[in-house]
C-alpha positions in Angstrom: 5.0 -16.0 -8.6 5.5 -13.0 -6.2 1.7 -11.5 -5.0 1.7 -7.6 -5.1 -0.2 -6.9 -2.3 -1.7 -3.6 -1.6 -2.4 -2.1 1.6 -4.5 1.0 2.4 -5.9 3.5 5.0 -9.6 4.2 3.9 -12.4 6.1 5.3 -15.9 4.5 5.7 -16.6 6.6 2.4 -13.5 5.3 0.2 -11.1 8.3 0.2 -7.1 7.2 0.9 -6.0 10.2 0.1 -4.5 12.2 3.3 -5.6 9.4 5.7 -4.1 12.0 9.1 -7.7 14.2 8.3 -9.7 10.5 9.2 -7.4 8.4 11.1 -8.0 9.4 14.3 -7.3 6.5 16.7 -4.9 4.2 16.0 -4.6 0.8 18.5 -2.7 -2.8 19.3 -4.9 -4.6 16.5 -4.0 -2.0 13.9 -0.5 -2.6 14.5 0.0 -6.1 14.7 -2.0 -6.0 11.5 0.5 -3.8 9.8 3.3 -6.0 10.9 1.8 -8.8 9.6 1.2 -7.2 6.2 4.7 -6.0 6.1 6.2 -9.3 7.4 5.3 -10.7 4.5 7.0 -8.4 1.9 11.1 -7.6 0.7 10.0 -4.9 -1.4 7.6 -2.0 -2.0 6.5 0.2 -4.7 6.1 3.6 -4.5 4.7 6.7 -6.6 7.2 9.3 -6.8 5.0 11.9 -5.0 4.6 9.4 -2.2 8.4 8.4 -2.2 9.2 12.5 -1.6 6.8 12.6 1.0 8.1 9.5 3.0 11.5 10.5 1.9 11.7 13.5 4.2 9.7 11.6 7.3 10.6 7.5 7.4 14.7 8.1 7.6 14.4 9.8 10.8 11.1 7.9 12.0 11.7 5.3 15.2 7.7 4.4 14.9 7.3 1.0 15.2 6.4 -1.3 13.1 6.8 0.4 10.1 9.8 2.8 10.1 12.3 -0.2 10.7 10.3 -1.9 7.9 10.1 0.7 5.1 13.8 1.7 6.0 15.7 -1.2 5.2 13.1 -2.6 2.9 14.0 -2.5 -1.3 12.1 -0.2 -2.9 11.0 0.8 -6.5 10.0 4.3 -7.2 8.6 5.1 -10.6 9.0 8.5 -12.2 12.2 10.2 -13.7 13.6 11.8 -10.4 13.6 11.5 -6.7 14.2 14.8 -5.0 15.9 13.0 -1.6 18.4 9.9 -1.7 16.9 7.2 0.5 18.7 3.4 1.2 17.4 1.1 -0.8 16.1 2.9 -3.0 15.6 2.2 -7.4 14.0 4.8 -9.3 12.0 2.5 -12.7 12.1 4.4 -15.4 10.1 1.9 -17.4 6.1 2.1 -17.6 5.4 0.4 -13.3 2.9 -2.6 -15.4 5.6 -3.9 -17.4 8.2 -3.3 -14.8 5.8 -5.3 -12.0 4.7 -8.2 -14.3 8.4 -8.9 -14.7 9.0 -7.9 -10.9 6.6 -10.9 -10.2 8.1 -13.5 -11.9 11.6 -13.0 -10.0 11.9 -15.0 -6.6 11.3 -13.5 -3.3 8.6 -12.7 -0.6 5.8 -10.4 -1.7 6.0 -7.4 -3.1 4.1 -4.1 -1.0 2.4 -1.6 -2.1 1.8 1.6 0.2 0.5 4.8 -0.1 0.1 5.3 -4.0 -3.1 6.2 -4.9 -2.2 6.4 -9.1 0.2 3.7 -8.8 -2.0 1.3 -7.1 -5.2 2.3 -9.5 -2.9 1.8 -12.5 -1.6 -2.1 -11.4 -5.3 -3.0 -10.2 -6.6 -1.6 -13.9 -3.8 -3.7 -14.6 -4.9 -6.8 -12.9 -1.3 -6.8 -11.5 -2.6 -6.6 -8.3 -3.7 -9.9 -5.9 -4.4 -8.8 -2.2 -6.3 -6.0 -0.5 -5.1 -5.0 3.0 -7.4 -2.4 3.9 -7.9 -0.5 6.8 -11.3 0.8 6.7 -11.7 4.0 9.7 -15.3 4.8 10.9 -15.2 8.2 9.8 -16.6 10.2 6.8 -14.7 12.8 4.9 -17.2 13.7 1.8 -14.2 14.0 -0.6 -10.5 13.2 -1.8 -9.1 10.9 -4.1 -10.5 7.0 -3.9 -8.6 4.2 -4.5 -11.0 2.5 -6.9 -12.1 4.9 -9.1 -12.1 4.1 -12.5 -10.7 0.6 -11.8 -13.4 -1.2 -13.5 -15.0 -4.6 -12.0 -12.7 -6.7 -10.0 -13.9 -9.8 -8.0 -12.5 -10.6 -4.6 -12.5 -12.9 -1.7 -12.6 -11.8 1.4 -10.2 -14.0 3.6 -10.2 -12.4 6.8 -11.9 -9.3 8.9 -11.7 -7.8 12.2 -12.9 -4.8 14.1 -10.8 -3.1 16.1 -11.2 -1.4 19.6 -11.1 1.7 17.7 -13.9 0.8 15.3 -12.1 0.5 12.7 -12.0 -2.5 10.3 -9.3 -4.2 9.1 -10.6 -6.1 5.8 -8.0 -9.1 3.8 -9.0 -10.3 0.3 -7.6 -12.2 -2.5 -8.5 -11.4 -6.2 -10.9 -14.0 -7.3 -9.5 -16.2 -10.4 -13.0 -17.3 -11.3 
């Protein structure tokens, strides 16, 4: 079974929404973390707000390690319409939980999830989700959107941490089975 694996900027308070107003120093740890994350995957999901967004930026985008990454990579958008063509790109128009439970069960490497705040909240309500890859920046916004809210309980492991020269740290964890 394919692991969907979700991977997110967060401030020391919890908001991933608009990570450029905490993010403030980015170094070599951070990136060789996101190239491992991504290493790992052939496909990503993507919320169709988050697809428009990264639709206009990513194409033109020579930032390594990601733009290479995200530009050839398959990806599955989920809403009715996509207002830019990008390669690689399949809009789902089927609910994303029964679309990614099936998505799963197909062969490949595993499956990315980036950006999508409602997308990602939906598969972890879900359960559909089995790795955090978080990013946690030592800075404080007060408010934005969360990742976990109204997720519910969820157990997980914590596999691997690191800080970074930058302070931030960079947190890996496996949902817990038991």
């Amino acid at each position: 079974m394919r692991p969907v694996v979700l991977y997110a900027l967060l401030s020391l308070d919890g908001v991933a929404e608009s990570p450029d107003q905490f993010v403030f120093d980015w170094d070599d740890p951070l990136d060789a973390n996101l190239a491992d994350v991504i290493d790992e995957q052939d496909a990503v999901l993507l919320g169709r707000q988050m697809y428009d967004e990264w639709s206009q930026h990513w194409p033109t985008s020579d930032m390594e390690p990601f733009a290479p990454f995200i530009n050839r990579v398959q990806k599955y958008v989920f809403g009715n319409r996509v207002t830019r063509d990008w390669a690689q790109t399949s809009v789902v128009q089927q609910p994303a939980e029964q679309f990614v439970a099936s998505l799963k069960q197909t062969e490949g490497k595993a499956i990315g999830l980036h950006g999508s705040i409602a997308l990602s909240r939906s598969l972890l309500r879900a359960d559909l989700v089995d790795e955090l890859r978080l990013a946690v920046f030592p800075a404080t916004i007060g408010s934005g959107r969360r990742l976990f809210d109204e997720t519910g309980l969820q157990r997980w492991q914590l596999t691997a941490s690191d800080a970074t020269p930058s302070g931030a740290l960079v947190l890996h964890y496996r949902r817990r089975t038991d």
